[in-house]
C-alpha positions, 0 to 999 in steps of 0.5 A: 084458579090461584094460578090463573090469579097469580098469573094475572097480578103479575102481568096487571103489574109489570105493565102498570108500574112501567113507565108507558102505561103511566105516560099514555093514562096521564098525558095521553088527555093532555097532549089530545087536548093541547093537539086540538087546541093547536090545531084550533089556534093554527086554523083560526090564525091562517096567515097572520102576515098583514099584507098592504095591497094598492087596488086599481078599480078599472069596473067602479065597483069597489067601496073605498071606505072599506080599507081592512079585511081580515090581514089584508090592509086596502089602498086607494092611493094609486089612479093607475097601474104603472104608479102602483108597480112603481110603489111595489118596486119600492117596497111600499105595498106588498101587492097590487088587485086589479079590477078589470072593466065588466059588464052585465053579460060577464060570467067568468070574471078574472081579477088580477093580482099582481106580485111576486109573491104567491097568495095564501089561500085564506088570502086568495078566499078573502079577495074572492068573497069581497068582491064577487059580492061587489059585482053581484051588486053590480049587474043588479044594479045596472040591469034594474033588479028589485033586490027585495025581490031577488031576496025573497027567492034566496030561502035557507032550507031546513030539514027538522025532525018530528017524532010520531010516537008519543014515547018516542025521543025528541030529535032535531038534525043537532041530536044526530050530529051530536050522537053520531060523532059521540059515537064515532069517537067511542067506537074508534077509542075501543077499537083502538084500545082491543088492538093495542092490549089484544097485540100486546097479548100476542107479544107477550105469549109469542116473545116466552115461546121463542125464549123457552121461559113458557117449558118453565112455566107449563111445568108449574101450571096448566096451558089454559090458566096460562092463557087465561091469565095472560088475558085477564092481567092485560085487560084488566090494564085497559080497563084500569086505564079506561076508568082513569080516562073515564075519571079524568073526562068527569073531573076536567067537565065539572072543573070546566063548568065551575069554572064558567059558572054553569052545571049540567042542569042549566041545560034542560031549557030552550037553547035561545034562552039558555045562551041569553041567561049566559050572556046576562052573567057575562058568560058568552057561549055561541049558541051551536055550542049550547045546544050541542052542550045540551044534547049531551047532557040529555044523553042516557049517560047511566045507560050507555057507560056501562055498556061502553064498558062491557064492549070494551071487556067482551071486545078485548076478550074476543080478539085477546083470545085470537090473539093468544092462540096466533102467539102460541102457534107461531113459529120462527118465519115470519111469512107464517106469523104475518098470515097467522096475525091477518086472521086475528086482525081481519074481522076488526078492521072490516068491523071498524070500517063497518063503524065508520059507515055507521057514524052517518047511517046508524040505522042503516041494515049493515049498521043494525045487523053488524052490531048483532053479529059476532066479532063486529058488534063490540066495535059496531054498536058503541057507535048506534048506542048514542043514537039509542036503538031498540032495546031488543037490539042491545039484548041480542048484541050483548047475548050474542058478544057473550056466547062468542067471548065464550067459544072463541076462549075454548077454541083458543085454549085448544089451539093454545095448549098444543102450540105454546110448546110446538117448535120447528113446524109450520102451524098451517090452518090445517093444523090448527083445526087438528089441536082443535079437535085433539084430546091428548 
């Protein structure tokens, strides 16, 4: 045990007091939140050139006191098209929209845009949405329709769950949005931490059997404290950076929400009224945003980070023992190391496909029965946990993740003790299965 322990500090420290680890635990959240709010800024901007455009009515169906939409600026100044070319000429305009005549048996309605520049497509949508209004208008106008009556056809439709159960969760559409991009993002988090720490397991046992450092090692220790060791030191690196994220997420909710003057609890009320609270302290949050804010807060959070973090653990120790083993009989061809490293790494990419479907069908056979079964359910279930499964599900997950970290450590351990000082030979599936079953 004291070997194992030994073992452990000395891969936890190498790696927490490398520059790395102390990059991507502390910048790594920072650099994810600048990279949205870029791209948030980015996509609300569009083009931010404003573009002076002359418009010539030849339909009659234009409004011309409407003279700005979002950057596009609209004139009226010009009767013709001759005229409005000669100001493009002159630099006076940037651009010229040109409404062909239309009539009421039109479908396809092509405006002209005349330039030599080419449109943004924000630009072209704007235009667009302008005036396909208009000629609507038009035709309703010119065939005689009651628009109250074309009103009342136009009917926004909404599915809103209701829950038969007594004890049964209340649900709305925004619960399953919520919980299921909640899960998503979780579930692609850990596959991505079991992927990086179980590689860098690999690594490490493959880089001292080619450099002959792990004859001096086997010499002091046992192959399987070793192993273990290695395992236990680099995971409990992931974890660690787990928790200062974990950390990181509750101390910037509770800086941001001090901030705006609202706590968790503000939001245990109706959505409508919680925004028009806000709105009289002069805090201005859309109402989308609330609920969603409210769906999270409603979320059995005591329940679920625990269980996040037991997948995390059983996840790595699971792909962190195949990884060790495919290190250990790895040879000098490449060609063999590659289709040694395609077997560790197979079941988590199906598994994190599998996830993937069931961000959008949590409930579904696939999703309920991949979360179950071995090698998938650390990757599957954090995705159906927000959606809050049956409890006999969890059980059999968990029970199921246990006995599988479990068989896939002695089988790895059997592998690893003949492999770590195999040199010169092609470590073949059969192989493999004789230092399974070999008892020297």
């Amino acid at each position: 045990m004291n070997n194992i322990l030994l073992i452990l500090q000395r891969e936890f420290w190498t790696r927490v007091k490398s520059k790395s680890f102390l990059l991507t635990t502390f910048l790594a959240p920072i650099g994810i939140v600048v990279f949205y709010a870029a791209l948030f800024f980015i996509m609300s901007r569009g083009s931010d050139n404003v573009k002076n455009l002359a418009v010539i009515d030849n339909a009659g169906i234009v409004d011309q006191s409407e003279t700005k939409r979002n950057n596009l600026t609209l004139s009226y100044d010009y009767s013709d098209l001759e005229t409005a070319k000669e100001a493009y000429l002159a630099e006076k305009i940037d651009g010229i929209i040109e409404l062909p005549p239309i009539s009421t048996d039109v479908t396809n309605y092509d405006i002209v845009f005349h330039s030599d520049e080419q449109l943004a497509i924000d630009e072209t949508s704007t235009i667009e949405r302008l005036y396909s209004k208009k000629v609507r208008n038009f035709k309703i106008q010119t065939l005689g329709i009651d628009q109250s009556q074309l009103d009342l056809i136009d009917t926004d439709l909404n599915v809103s769950p209701k829950t038969i159960k007594e004890t049964a969760k209340d649900i709305s559409s925004l619960t399953s949005t919520v919980s299921s991009v909640l899960g998503g993002i979780v579930g692609f988090l850990l596959f991505m931490m079991v992927m990086i720490y179980g590689s860098q397991v690999m690594r490490s046992v493959s880089e001292e059997k080619i450099n002959r450092i792990v004859e001096v090692l086997i010499s002091s220790i046992k192959p399987f404290q070793l192993m273990m060791g290695k395992i236990l030191g680099v995971g409990s690196v992931g974890l660690l950076q787990v928790l200062i994220w974990a950390v990181l997420m509750i101390v910037i909710s509770i800086v941001g929400t001090s901030i705006l003057g609202i706590s968790a609890m503000d939001f245990g009320g109706d959505t409508a009224a919680i925004t028009e609270a806000m709105t009289q302290e002069g805090i201005k949050l859309d109402e989308n945003v609330v609920g969603v804010m409210k769906e999270l807060s409603s979320i059995n959070w005591a329940m679920i980070v625990p269980l996040y973090i037991f997948y995390f653990l059983v996840g790595y120790l699971t792909y962190s023992a195949l990884f060790a083993a495919v290190g250990s009989a790895m040879g000098d061809d490449i060609q063999d190391a590659q289709a040694l490293t395609m077997v560790a790494t197979l079941p988590m990419i199906i598994a994190f496909y599998i996830a993937i479907a069931a961000v959008t069908a949590p409930h579904s056979t696939m999703a309920v029965w991949s979360s179950i079964l071995p090698f998938f359910g650390p990757v599957v279930m954090p995705v159906r946990l927000a959606v809050d499964p049956p409890m006999w599900q969890i059980v059999a997950s968990v029970l199921s993740s246990i006995v599988t970290v479990i068989a896939l450590t002695w089988l790895a351990g059997r592998i690893y003790r003949i492999g770590i000082l195999m040199y010169g030979k092609k470590a073949s599936f059969k192989e493999l299965g004789k230092w399974i079953f070999y008892n020297g």
